[in-house]
C-alpha positions, -999 to 999 in steps of 0.1 A, spaced: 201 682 28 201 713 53 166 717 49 157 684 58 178 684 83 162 715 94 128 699 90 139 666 114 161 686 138 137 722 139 109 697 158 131 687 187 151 715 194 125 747 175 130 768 146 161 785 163 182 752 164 204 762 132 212 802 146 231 781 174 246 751 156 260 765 125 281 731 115 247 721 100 252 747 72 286 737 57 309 763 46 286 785 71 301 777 102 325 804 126 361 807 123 382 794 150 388 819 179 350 836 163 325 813 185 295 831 198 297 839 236 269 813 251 239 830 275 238 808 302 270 789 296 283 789 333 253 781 347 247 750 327 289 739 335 278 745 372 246 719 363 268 692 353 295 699 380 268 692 407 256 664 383 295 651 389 290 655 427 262 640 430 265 608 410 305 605 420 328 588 418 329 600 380 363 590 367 362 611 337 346 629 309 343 627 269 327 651 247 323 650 210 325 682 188 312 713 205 304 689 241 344 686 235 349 727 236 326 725 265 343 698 283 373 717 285 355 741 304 340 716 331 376 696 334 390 728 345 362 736 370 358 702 383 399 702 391 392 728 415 365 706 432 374 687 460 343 670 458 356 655 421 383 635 415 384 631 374 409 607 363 407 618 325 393 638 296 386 625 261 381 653 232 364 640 202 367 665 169 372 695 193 369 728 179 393 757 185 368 776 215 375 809 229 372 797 262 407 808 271 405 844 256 363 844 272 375 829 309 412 834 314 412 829 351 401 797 342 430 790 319 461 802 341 481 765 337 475 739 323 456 706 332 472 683 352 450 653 338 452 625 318 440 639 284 430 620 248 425 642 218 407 626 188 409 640 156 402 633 119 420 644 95 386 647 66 367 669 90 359 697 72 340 712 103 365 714 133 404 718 125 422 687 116 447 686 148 442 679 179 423 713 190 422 711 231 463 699 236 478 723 244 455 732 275 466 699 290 503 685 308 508 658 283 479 648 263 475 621 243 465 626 202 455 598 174 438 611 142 414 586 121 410 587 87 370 595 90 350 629 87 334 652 116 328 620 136 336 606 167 343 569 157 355 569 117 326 549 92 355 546 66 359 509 75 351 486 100 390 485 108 394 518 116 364 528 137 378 492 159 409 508 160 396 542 169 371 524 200 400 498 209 420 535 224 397 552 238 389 519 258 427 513 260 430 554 272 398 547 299 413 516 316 449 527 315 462 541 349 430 532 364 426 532 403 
């Protein structure tokens, strides 16, 4: 399976794809707290922050996997924005990044923003618990009964279940 993968993947993002996204390789994948520093990382969070200004009002963001870990990042950024006004953040099968111990002034306190943290409690590729909580005032966590995806394929009742509150979590408090 990895080398097809490889094969289908390797044409749209080249032959290095798999050095960067190691949950492709089971069982190869980092330890928590063991991510790779990213080349270029702040410049691409300060892409999508003037992507947030420009296209505002935003009212959140929602990132799946490592765009979870990432997400953390840009919530943090964009609260010191006056330009942004973020109204939530929903983490999908977040990792454990080492964003706090790689940008601690970015980390002092914790979140003051609405915060949903999905997990699933089959994933064999991120940790089973809700990764991301503890960066945030008083988030929000529901587990599904799928793998390393964002909305479970276990059964048509759970994946409604699992869309039904992140709607729920987007409308709630809205302004």
């Amino acid at each position: 399976m990895y080398e097809q993968q490889q094969r289908l993947f390797g044409k749209a993002y080249g032959t290095d794809f798999y050095d960067y996204h190691a949950w492709f390789r089971p069982g190869k994948g980092f330890a928590p707290g063991n991510e790779p520093a990213v080349d270029g990382f702040d410049e691409k969070v300060n892409y999508l922050l003037e992507q947030l200004r420009a296209h505002a009002p935003i009212d959140g963001v929602l990132g799946f996997s490592e765009g979870a870990n990432a997400a953390s990042v840009l919530v943090r950024k964009a609260m010191t924005d006056d330009d942004i006004a973020l109204q939530f953040a929903i983490h999908l099968n977040a990792g454990q990044p080492d964003w706090v111990k790689l940008r601690p002034e970015l980390f002092e306190g914790m979140l003051p923003l609405r915060s949903l943290h999905v997990c699933a409690s089959n994933d064999t590729h991120v940790p089973t618990e809700c990764a991301l909580r503890h960066l945030y005032v008083d988030p929000v966590c529901m587990a599904h009964d799928g793998g390393h995806q964002p909305i479970p394929g276990t059964s048509t009742a759970e994946a409604q279940r699992v869309a039904q509150a992140v709607a729920n979590f987007i409308v709630a408090d809205a302004t």
